[in-house]
BAFIDREN-787533 format. One record per residue (C-alpha): z, x, y; residue number from 1; residue in one letter. Coordinates in nm, 3 decimals, padded with zeros to 5 digits. Example, Ala and Ser with C-alpha at 12.3 -4.5 7.8 and 13.67 -1.06 7.14 Angstrom:
2
        w        u        v  seq  type
   00.780   01.230  -00.450    1     A
   00.714   01.367  -00.106    2     S
//
This chain:
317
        w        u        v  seq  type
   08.027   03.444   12.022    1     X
   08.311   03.308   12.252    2     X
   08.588   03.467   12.017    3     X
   08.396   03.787   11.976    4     X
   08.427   03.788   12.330    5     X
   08.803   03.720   12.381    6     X
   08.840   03.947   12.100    7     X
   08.679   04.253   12.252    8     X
   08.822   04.148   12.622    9     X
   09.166   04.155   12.435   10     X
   09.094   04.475   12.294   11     X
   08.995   04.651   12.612   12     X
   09.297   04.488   12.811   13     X
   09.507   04.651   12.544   14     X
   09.341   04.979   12.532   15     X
   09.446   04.978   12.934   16     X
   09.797   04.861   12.933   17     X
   09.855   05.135   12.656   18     X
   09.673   05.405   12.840   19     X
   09.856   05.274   13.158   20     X
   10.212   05.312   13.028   21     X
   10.191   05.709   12.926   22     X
   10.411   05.774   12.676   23     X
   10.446   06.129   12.742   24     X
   10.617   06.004   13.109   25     X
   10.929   05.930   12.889   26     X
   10.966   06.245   12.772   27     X
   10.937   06.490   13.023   28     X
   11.169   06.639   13.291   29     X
   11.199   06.459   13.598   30     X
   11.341   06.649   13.910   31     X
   11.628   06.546   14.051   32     X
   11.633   06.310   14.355   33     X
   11.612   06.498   14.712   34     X
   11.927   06.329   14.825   35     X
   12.128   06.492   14.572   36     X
   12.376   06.748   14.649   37     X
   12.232   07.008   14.459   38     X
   11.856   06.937   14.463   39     X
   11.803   07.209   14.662   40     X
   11.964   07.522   14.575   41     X
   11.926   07.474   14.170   42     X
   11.624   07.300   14.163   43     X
   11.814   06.987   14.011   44     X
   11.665   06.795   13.703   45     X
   11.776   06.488   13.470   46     X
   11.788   06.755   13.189   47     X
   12.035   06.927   13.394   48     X
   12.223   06.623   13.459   49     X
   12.208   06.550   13.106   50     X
   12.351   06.887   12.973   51     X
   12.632   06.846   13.164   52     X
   12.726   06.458   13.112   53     X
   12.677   06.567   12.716   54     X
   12.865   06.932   12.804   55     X
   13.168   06.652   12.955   56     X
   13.133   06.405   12.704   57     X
   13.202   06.658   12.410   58     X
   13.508   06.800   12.587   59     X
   13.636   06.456   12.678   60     X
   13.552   06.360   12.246   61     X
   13.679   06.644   12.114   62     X
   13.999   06.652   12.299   63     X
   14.066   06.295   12.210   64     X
   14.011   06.378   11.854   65     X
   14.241   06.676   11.857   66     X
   14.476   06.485   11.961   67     X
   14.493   06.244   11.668   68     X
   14.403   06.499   11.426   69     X
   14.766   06.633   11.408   70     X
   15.059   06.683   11.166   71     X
   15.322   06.402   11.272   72     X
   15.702   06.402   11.257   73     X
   15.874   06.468   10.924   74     X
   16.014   06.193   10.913   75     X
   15.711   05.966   10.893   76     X
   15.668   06.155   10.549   77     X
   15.328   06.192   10.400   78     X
   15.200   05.976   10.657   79     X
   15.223   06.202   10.941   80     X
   14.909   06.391   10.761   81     X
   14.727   06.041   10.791   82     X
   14.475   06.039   11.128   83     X
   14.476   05.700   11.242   84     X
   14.237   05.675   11.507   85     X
   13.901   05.569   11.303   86     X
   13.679   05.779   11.562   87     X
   13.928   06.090   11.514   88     X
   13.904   06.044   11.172   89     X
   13.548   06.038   11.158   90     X
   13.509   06.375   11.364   91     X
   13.782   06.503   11.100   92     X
   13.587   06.442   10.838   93     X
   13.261   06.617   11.013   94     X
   13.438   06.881   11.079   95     X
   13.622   06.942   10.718   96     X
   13.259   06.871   10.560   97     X
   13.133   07.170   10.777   98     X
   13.330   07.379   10.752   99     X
   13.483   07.359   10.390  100     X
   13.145   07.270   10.243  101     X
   12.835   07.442   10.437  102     X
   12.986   07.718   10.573  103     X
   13.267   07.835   10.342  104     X
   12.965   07.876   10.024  105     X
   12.829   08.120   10.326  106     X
   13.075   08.323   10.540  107     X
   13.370   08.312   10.259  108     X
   13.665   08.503   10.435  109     X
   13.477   08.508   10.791  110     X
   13.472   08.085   10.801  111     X
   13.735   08.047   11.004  112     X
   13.617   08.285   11.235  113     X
   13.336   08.184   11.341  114     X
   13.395   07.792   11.295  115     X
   13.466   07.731   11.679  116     X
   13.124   07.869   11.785  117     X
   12.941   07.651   11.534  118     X
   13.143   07.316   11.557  119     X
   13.092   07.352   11.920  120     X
   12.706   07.381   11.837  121     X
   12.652   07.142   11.647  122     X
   12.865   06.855   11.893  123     X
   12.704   06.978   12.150  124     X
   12.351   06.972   12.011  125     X
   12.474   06.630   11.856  126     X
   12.642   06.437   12.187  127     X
   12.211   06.547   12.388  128     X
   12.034   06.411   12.046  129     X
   12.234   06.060   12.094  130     X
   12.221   06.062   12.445  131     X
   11.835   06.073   12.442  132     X
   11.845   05.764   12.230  133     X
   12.015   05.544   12.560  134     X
   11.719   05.469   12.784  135     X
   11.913   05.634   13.123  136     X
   11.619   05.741   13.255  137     X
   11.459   05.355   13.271  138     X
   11.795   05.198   13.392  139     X
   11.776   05.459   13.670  140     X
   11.413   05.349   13.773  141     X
   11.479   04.945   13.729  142     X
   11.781   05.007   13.944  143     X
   11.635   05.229   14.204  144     X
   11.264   05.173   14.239  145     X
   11.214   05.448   14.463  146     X
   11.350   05.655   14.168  147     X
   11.068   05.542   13.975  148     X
   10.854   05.603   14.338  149     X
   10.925   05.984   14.374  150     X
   10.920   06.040   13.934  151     X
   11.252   06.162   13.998  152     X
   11.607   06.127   13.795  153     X
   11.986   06.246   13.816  154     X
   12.010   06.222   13.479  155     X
   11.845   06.051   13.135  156     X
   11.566   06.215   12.859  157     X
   11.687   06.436   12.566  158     X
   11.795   06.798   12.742  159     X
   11.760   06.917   12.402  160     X
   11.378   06.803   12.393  161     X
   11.320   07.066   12.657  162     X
   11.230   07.412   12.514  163     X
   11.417   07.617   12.782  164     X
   11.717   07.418   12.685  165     X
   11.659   07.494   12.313  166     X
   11.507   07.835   12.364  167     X
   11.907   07.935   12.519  168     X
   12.078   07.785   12.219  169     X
   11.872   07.985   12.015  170     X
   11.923   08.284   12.238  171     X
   12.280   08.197   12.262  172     X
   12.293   08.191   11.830  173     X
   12.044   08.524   11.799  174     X
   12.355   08.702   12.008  175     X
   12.613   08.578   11.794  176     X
   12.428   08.621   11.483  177     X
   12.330   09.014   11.534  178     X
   12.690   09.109   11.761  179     X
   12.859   08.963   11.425  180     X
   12.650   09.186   11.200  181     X
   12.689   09.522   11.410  182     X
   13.046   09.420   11.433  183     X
   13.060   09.389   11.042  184     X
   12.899   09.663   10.924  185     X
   12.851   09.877   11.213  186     X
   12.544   10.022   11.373  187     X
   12.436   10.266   11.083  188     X
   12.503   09.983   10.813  189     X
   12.329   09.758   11.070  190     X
   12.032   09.979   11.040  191     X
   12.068   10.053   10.686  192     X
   12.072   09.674   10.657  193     X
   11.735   09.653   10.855  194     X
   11.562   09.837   10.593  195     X
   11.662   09.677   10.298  196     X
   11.751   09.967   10.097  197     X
   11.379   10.054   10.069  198     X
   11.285   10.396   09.942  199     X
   11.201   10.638   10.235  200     X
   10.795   10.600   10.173  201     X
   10.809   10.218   10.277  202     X
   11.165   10.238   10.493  203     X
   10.999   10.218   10.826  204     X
   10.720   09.950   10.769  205     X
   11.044   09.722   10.642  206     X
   11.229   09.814   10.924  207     X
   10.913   09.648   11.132  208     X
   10.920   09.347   10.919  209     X
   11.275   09.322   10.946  210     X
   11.302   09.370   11.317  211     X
   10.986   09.102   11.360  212     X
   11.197   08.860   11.170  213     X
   11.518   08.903   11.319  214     X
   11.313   08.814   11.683  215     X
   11.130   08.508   11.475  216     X
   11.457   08.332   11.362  217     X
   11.592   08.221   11.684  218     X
   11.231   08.133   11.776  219     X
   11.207   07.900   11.452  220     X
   11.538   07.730   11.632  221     X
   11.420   07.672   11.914  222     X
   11.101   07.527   11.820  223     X
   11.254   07.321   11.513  224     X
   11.472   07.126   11.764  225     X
   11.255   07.169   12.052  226     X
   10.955   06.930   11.823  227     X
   11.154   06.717   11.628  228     X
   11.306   06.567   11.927  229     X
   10.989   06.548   12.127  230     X
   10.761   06.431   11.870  231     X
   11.037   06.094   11.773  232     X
   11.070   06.024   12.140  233     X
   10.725   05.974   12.198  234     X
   10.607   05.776   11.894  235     X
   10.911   05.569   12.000  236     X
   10.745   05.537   12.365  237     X
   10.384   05.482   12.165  238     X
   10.554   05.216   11.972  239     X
   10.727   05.040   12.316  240     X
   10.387   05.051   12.523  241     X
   10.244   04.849   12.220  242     X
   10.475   04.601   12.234  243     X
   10.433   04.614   12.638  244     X
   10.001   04.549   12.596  245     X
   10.085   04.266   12.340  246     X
   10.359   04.082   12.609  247     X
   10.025   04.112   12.857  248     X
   09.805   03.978   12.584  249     X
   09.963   03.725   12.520  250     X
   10.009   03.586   12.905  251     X
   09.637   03.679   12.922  252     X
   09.542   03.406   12.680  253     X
   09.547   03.568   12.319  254     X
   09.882   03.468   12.188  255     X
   09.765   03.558   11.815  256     X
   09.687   03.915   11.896  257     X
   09.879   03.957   12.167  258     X
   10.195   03.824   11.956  259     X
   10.080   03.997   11.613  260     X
   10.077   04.338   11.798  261     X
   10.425   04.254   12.001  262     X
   10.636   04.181   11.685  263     X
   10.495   04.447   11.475  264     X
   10.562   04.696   11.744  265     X
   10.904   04.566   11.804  266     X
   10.999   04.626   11.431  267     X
   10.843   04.953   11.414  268     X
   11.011   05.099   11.695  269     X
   11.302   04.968   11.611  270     X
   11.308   05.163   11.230  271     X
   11.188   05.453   11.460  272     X
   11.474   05.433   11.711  273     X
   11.713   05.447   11.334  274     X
   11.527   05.740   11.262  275     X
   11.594   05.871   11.564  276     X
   11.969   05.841   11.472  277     X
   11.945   05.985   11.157  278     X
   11.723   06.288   11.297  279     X
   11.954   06.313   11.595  280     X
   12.264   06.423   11.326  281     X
   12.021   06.600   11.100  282     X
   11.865   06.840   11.359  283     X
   12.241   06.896   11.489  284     X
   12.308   07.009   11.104  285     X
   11.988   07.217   11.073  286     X
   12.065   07.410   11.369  287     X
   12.463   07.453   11.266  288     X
   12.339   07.567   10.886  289     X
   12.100   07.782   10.991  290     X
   12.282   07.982   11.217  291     X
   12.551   08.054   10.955  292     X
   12.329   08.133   10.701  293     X
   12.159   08.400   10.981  294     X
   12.540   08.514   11.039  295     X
   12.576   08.530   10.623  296     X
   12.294   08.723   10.576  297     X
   12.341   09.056   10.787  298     X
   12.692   09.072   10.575  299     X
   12.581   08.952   10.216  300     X
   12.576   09.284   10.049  301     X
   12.995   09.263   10.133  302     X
   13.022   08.936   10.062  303     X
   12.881   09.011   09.672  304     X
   13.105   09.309   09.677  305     X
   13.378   09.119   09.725  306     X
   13.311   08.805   09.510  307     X
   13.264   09.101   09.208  308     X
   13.555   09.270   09.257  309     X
   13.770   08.962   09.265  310     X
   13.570   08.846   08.918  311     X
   13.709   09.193   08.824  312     X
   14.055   09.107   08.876  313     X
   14.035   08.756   08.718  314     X
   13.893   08.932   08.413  315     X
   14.134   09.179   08.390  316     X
   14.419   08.946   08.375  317     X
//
């Protein structure tokens, strides 16, 4: 009867210190502190603050890099193609993998074009997923407790967690996508594209479909990255607050429970924070490939025409 007891007492002290720490506090935006310079006249958030520490830190990364990434003197020989800073090289290799094998298959002849735009979004999109991963928002708060007071932040969370901050990526790729296609084919082939070469009878209702889709895309973007970021970020908090109710446990006087529930939530949030990493490069890929195979399609029909007629020419000689 006596361990029933403890057991249940345990049980209800957990169920509190896991309601008590909300998870979903972790994840949303925090406004910026009223003492800050621009709290006022932007309306000043930690998302804010984060876009532009990760909008600074890319700069500052890729400018490094581009500075190793360099053909040396001549008379260092073949080494002078050689990158020797191991971070530079790494960001080489990104970059050659992107371009040479995701987006070349695509684009073809218009690669080089467009690479800028989508290295840029996909280190960009990158440098917020990582950030989020650094708890800046909780060193803030144990720092500054009236921080943690007022629920307010200069800068921590994952900026691209926030669905107006993925929503203008999106918006930002959907202009791109469709100014590259009018630009391409013009706006009668842009049109004609639209329809799918449909006879007359069913022309229009494709045109709907068409039009729909080219509005759903971007959408699909911004959602994608918006929920994949969110939904990792708060199992990791889930995981945490577990670990939190099993510390209290145990000081409560159930060290088996308490220190069952504290190790396995340690480990689990751990393989969930590596996850993390792994989704934080993926969903920085999936947002990259995406918007080149949007750019691709609005041109494809040239793209075949040209692959056939230089099959043509191979044949012929």
């Amino acid at each position: 009867m006596i361990d029933t007891l403890t057991m249940n007492t345990g049980l209800i002290n957990l169920t509190s210190l896991t309601l008590a720490a909300d998870p979903v506090g972790h994840v949303v935006n925090h406004v910026g502190p009223s003492w800050f310079p621009f709290a006022g006249g932007w309306n000043f958030s930690m998302h804010v603050g984060q876009l532009i520490l990760a909008g600074i830190i890319t700069l500052g990364i890729l400018l490094f890099a581009a500075s190793f990434i360099k053909t040396g003197p001549e008379s260092a020989g073949t080494e002078r193609y050689i990158t020797r800073n191991p971070l530079a090289h790494i960001i080489e290799v990104i970059c050659g993998y992107l371009r040479d094998d995701t987006v070349r298959p695509l684009l073809h002849g218009r690669t080089d074009k467009f690479m800028p735009f989508l290295w840029t979004v996909f280190f960009f999109i990158l440098v917020n997923n990582v950030l989020g991963l650094i708890p800046l928002l909780d060193i803030q708060h144990l720092l500054f407790p009236g921080l943690a007071e007022s629920h307010a932040a200069v800068v921590g969370g994952t900026a691209t967690q926030n669905i107006a901050v993925t929503a203008v990526l999106a918006i930002i790729a959907f202009l791109v996508v469709n100014f590259a296609g009018i630009k391409e084919l013009g706006i009668g082939g842009y049109l004609g594209h639209m329809t799918g070469g449909a006879p007359m009878a069913v022309a229009p209702l494709i045109f709907v479909l068409e039009l729909v889709g080219t509005f759903i895309k971007p959408v699909a973007l911004a959602i994608r990255l918006f929920a994949n970021m969110t939904a990792g970020h708060i199992l990791m908090a889930v995981l945490f607050s577990f670990v939190l109710a099993g510390v209290g446990l145990v000081s409560s006087g159930s060290p088996l429970i308490g220190g069952t529930i504290t190790v396995a939530s340690f480990i689990g949030a751990v393989a969930i924070n590596m996850l993390e990493l792994f989704v934080a490069f993926l969903q920085a890929f999936v947002f990259t490939f995406l918007t080149a195979v949007f750019i691709s399609q609005l041109a494809h029909h040239d793209d075949h025409e040209h692959h056939g007629e230089h099959d043509h020419e191979h044949a012929h000689a």
